[in-house]
Each structure stands twice: as C-alpha cells, then as structure tokens.
C-alpha positions in Angstrom: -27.1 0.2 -9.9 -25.0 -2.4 -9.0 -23.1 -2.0 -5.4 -19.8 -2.3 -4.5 -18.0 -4.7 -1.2 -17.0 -3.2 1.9 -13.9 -4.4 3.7 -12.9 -4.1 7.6 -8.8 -4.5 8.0 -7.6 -5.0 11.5 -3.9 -6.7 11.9 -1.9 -9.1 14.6 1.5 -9.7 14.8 4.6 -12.5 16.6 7.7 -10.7 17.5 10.3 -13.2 19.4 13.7 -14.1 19.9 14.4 -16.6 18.1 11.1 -16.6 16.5 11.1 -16.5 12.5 7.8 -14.4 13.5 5.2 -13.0 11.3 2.9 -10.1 10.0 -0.8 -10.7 9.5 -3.1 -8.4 8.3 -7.0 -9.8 8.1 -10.0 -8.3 5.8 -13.5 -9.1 6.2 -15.0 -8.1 2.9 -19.0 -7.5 3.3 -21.4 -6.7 0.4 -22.2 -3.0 0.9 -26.1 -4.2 1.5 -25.4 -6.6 4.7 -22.8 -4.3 6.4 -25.8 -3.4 8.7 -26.8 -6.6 9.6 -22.9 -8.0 9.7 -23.2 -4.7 12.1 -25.7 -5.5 14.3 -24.8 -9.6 14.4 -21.4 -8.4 15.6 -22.4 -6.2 18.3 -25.2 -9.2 19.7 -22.0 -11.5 19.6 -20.2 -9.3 21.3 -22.7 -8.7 24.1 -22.5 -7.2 27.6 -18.5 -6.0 26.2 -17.8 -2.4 25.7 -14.9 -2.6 23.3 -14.1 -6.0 21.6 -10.8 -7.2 21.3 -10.2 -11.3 21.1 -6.6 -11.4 22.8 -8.6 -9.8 26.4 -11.0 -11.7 26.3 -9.4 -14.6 25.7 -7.1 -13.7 28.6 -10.7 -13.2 30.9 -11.8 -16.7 29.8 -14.4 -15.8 27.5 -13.9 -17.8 24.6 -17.2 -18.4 23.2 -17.3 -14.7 22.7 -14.7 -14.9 20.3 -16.6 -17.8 18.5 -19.7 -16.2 18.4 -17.7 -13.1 16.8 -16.2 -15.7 14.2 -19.7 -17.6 13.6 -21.0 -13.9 12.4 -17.7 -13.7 9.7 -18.6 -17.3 8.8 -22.3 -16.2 8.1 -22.1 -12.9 6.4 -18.6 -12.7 4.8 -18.5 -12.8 1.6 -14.6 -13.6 2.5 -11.7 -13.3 4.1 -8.5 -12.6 3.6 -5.2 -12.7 5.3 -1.7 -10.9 4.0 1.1 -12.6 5.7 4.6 -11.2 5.7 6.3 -14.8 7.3 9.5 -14.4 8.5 8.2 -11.0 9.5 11.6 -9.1 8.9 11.2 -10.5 5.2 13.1 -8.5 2.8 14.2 -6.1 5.3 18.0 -4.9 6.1 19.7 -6.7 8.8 21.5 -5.8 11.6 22.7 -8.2 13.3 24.7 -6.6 16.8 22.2 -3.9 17.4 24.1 -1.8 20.1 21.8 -1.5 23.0 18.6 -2.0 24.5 17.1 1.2 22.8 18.6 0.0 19.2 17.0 -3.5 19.0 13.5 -1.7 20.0 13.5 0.9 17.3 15.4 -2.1 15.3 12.3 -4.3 16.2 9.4 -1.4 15.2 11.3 -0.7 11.9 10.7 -3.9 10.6 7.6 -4.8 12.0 6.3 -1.5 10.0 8.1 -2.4 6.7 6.0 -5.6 7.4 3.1 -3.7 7.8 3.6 -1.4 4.7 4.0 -4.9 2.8 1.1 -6.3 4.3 -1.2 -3.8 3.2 -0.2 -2.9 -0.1 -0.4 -6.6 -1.4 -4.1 -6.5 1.1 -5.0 -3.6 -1.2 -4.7 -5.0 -4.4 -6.5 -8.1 -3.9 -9.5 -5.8 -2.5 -9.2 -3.9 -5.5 -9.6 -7.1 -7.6 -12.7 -7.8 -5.0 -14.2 -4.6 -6.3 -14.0 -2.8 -2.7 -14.6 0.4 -2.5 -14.4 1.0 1.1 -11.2 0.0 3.2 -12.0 0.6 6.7 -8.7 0.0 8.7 -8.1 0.7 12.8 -6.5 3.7 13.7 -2.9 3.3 16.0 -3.2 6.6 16.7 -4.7 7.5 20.9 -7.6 10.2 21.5 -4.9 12.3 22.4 -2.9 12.3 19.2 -6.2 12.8 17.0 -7.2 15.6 19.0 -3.8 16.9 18.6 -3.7 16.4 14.4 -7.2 18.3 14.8 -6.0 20.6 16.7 -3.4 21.3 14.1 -5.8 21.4 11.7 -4.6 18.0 10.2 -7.0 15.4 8.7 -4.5 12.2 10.2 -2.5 12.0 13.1 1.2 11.4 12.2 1.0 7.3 13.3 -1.3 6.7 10.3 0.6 8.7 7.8 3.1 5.9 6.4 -0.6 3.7 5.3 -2.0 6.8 3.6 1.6 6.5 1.8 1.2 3.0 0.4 -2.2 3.5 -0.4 -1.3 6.7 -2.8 1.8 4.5 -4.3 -0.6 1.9 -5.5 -2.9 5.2 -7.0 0.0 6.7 -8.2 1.0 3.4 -10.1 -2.5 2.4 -11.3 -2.2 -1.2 -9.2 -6.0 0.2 -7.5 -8.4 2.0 -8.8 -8.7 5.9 -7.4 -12.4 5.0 -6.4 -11.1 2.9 -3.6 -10.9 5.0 -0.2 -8.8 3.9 2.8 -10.4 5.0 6.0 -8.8 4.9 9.4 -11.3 5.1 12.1 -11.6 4.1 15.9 -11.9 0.1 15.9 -12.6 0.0 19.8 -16.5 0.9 18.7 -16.7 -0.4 15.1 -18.4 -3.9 15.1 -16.9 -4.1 11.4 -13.6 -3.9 12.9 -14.4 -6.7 15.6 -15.3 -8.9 13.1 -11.5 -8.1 11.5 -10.1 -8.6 15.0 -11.6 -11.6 15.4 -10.1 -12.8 11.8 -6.9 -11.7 12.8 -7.0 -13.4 16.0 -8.1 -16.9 14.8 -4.9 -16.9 12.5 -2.3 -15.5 14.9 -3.3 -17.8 17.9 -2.8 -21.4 15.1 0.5 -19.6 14.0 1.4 -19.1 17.7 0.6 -21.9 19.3 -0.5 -24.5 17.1 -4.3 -24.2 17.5 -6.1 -23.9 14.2 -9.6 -24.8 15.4 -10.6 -21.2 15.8 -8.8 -20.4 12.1 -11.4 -23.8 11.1 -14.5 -22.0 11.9 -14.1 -19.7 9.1 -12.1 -21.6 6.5 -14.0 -22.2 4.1 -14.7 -18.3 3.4 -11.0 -17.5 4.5 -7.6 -17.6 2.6 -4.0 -16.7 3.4 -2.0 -14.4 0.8 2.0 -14.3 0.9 2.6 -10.7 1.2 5.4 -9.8 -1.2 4.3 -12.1 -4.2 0.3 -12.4 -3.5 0.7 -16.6 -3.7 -2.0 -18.5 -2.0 -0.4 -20.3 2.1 -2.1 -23.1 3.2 -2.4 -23.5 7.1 -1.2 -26.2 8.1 -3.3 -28.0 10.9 -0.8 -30.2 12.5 -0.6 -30.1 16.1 -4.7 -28.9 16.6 -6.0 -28.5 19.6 -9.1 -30.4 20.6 -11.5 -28.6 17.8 -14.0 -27.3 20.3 -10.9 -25.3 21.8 -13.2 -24.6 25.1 -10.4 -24.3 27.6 -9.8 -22.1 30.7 -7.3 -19.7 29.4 -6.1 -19.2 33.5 -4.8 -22.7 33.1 -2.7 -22.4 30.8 1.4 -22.7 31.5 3.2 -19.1 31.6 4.9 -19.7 28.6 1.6 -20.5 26.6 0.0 -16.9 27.9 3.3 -15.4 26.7 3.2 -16.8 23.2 -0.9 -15.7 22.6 -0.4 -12.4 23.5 -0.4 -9.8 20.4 2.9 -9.0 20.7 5.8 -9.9 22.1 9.8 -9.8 22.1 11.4 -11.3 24.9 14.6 -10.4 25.7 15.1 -13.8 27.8 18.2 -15.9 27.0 15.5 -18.8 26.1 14.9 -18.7 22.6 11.0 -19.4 21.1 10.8 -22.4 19.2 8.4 -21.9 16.2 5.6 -24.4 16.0 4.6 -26.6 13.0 2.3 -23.9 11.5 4.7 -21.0 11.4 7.6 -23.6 10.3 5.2 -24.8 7.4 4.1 -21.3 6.4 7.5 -19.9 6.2 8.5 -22.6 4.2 5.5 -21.8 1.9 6.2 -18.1 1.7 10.0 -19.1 0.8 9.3 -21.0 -2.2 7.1 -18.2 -3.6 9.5 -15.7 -2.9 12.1 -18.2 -5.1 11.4 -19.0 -8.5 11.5 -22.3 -10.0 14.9 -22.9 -11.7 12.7 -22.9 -15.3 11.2 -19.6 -14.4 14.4 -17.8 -13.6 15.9 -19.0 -17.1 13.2 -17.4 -18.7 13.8 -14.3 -17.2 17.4 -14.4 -17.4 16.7 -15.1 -21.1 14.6 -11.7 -21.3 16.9 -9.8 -19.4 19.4 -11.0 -22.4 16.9 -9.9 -25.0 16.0 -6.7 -23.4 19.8 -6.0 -23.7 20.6 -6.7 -27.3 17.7 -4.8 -28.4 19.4 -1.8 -26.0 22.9 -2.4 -27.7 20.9 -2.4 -31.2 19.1 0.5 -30.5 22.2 2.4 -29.7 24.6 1.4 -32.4 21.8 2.4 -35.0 21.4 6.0 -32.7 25.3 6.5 -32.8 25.2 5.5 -36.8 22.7 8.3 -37.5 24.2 10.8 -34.8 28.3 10.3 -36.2 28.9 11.9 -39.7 29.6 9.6 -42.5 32.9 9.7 -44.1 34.0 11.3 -47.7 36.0 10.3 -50.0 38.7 13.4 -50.7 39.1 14.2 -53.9 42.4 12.7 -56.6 44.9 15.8 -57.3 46.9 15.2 -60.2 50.1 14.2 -58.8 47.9 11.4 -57.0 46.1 10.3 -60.1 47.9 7.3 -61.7 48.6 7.7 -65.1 46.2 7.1 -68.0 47.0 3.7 -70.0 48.8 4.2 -73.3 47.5 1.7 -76.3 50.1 -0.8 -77.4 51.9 -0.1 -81.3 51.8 -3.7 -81.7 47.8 -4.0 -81.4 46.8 -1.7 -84.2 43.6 -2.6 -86.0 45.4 -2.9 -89.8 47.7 -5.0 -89.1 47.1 -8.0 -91.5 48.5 -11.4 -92.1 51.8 -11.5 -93.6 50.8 -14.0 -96.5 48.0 -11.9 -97.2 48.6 -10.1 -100.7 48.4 -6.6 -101.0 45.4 -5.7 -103.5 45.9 -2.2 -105.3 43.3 -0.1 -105.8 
C-alpha cells in the first residue's frame, strides 16, 4: 500500500521601516517511512540543546548547530519548500498616517497575518500536489492558552483559529484534498519542526542580510514559491558571505544583530535599506503578480466574450418571457373596399373588323 509524505511547516518573517519586508513560510516534506530517522538525525544534530530554535543559537555562537540541523534536511528531504509573501503587506489595505503608537502595532500584526493566511494557503496547495497527508505546523499559542482552550473544552486555542480557517477554505473549495490534515503542535520538542526552523532560518537570514550560504546547503532539494500566484523566485546570491559562513555572531555590528533577528520593526527615524536579495525577490514576485501585456489581452478578450454570451442569453430570456404581439382584427369600416372589374375588360369583346357569323 503505497504511503503518503509528511510535511513539518515552521515560518520567519522581516518587519522594518522602510523595509519592503517579507513573509516566509518553510516545509520540509519527508516520506512517511524516514520521518523516524529524519527524527532521530535531527535530535543528534541538535545535541546537548533542549529546545531548537536557529535565531538563539545563532545569537550564542553556535553555528555549526544550525548546519548540522540543515545537513539532516539536505539528507532526508525529499524537498523543501518556501511560500514567500515579498513585500510582506502585499495585497493588503494601506494606511498610511496610522494615528499612534498602538495603531501602527495592531496595523503591523494585521498584515503580517494576512501574510501568513496567504503564505499558507498557496503552502497548502503545493503539498497537496506533493501528495501530503500530514501538515504538521508550530503552534503560536503559550502552555497557558492551550490549557485554557482545554479547559474550555476547546480542541484549538483561539491564536491558531484563523489557519484552521484557510485550511477549511481550500476543503471547502476542493483546491486540497479532505484527506490532508493540518496539525498544530508544540515545535519547541518536535525535531520535525527543527528541521522546518532551520529551513526557515537559512532563507530569512540571505533575505536579511545578504548571506545565502546557509540557504546553499540545501538548494538543491529547496525551492521558493511567490505566495499569491504559486510562480517559482530564484534567490539571488549576490552579496554572499564567505560560504563556510563560520563567524562569531558576538562580533557582529548592532545593526547586523538587529536585522537577523526574527522579527523586527524599528521605530528609529533611520530607515532599513533592503539588500540585493530582498530587492531581487520583490522584483521577482512583482512581475508574477503582473501579467504580460499578451496575457492581459487574452483575458480582457474573454471578459468581452463572457459578456456577449451574458447579453445573448438575456435578450433570448426576455424574448421567451415578454408576450408576442397580435394582429387585431379588420372591422368593416376599416376594411378597404373590394376591387370592382372594369366594363371595358369583358371577355367578348371582339375585334371590330371581325364579322358577325349567325347561327
């Protein structure tokens, strides 16, 4: 019987002023017979740690954890994949004087969860096309607030409600099959979800900070997906870092600590320039999101066609529904009069030279 692939989702994220920014959301997919080892290979790479997460330990210095985390995706992935929503308020409404400090946060978390909604639904259907039937993603929620949903006698706390969402639009539209589960668990002790971590990771830090050698070491089982139309990015690798990228993270400059962390939005009057990657990608993810000048006439075409077989439909559904006119009847006084024969046209008239012949 044949088995189906099993997928780990973790996501990263860059939030600046000034900062086009950008959503990622990675997938490690697994055949369903090597999760185990994947498993155990994750948690030797991940050695004397507790609870793996690349952006501390990069912080601490230890970067060859991290590598040894990315070596296991390179060896037992079957792939990779990562949805990017670049810019990451892509599609989203705009305001552009939020009032106060409070505003631009909840302004800031708005979009950075339409991102997320995006991300995963275009995520989703490209598992589904994998075959997965298993979508493990981390849980936002805290101990406290699952202990609170099951103390409410609620399967999901209310912070993972909005995936569970997108996950029954796609059902509800048929874009995944209804075999495919999405599972939100605790990624702080699921090696699966270290190995997504570390995916994540890798592409956030060359988006960040121009340092792809970390993205390198699993490329060639790795892709990048624009989010909103599921087109193919390439990452650009401009501006690498030396490609063992051993360094002492304590050594970097302040602002370079800034930019690899997670998350960030600085509300510093210095703006964030974007690097070469992020410039590149978002210039990829624009011209999918625009369609060639040939493509749009084509649609604009159909668009016209759709709309003359409307307006032909409906004049043929008003002819049938309006009743047809009758002709009303001639009354005498209406009726012309009936045509008289003429005296001169009689049948026996004869030519006068004719003679007469008696009988």
């Amino acid at each position: 019987m044949p088995t189906h692939p099993t997928a780990f989702v973790d996501e990263s994220w860059l939030q600046q002023r000034g900062s086009p920014g950008a959503y990622l959301m990675a997938a490690v997919i697994i055949d369903q017979d090597d999760v185990a080892a994947a498993e155990a290979a994750a948690t030797t790479a991940a050695g004397i740690h507790d609870a793996y997460h690349s952006s501390v330990l990069y912080h601490r210095g230890h970067v060859g954890t991290i590598e040894a985390m990315l070596d296991v995706v390179a060896e037992h992935a079957g792939w990779s994949v990562v949805s990017a929503q670049v810019p990451l308020n892509a599609g989203t409404p705009r305001n552009l004087s939020p009032p106060g400090p409070q505003h631009i946060r909840s302004h800031l978390e708005d979009q950075r969860e339409h991102a997320r909604q995006v991300s995963l639904e275009r995520l989703l259907r490209y598992l589904n096309s994998q075959r997965v039937r298993d979508v493990y993603l981390e849980s936002r929620a805290s101990p406290t607030e699952w202990q609170q949903a099951r103390d409410a006698g609620s399967r999901l706390p209310n912070t993972d409600r909005n995936d569970i969402r997108a996950y029954r639009r796609l059902l509800d539209h048929g874009a995944i099959s209804h075999r495919m589960r999405l599972i939100h668990v605790d990624g702080r002790n699921d090696p699966g979800l270290w190995m997504a971590d570390a995916v994540a990771w890798s592409a956030g830090r060359a988006i960040r900070t121009d340092e792809p050698q970390w993205w390198n070491r699993i490329a060639d089982v790795a892709t990048i997906i624009e989010a909103n139309t599921g087109t193919e990015l390439r990452l650009n690798a401009r501006g690498a870092a030396p490609p063992d990228g051993e360094r002492d993270p304590h050594n970097l400059s302040q602002r370079a600590q800034t930019m690899s962390s997670p998350a960030v939005y600085s509300a510093s009057p210095e703006p964030h320039q974007a690097g070469a990657i992020l410039q590149s990608l978002v210039a990829q993810a624009d011209q999918a999101r625009t369609p060639a000048p040939d493509q749009l006439t084509r649609q604009m075409l159909g668009y016209v066609q759709q709309i003359a077989a409307r307006v032909e439909q409906l004049s043929e559904t008003v002819h049938q529904i309006l009743p047809r006119p009758t002709t009303a009847p001639e009354t005498p006084s209406t009726r012309p009069p009936a045509p008289h024969p003429r005296s001169d046209l009689r049948d026996d008239v004869r030519p006068a030279s004719q003679p007469e012949i008696g009988e």
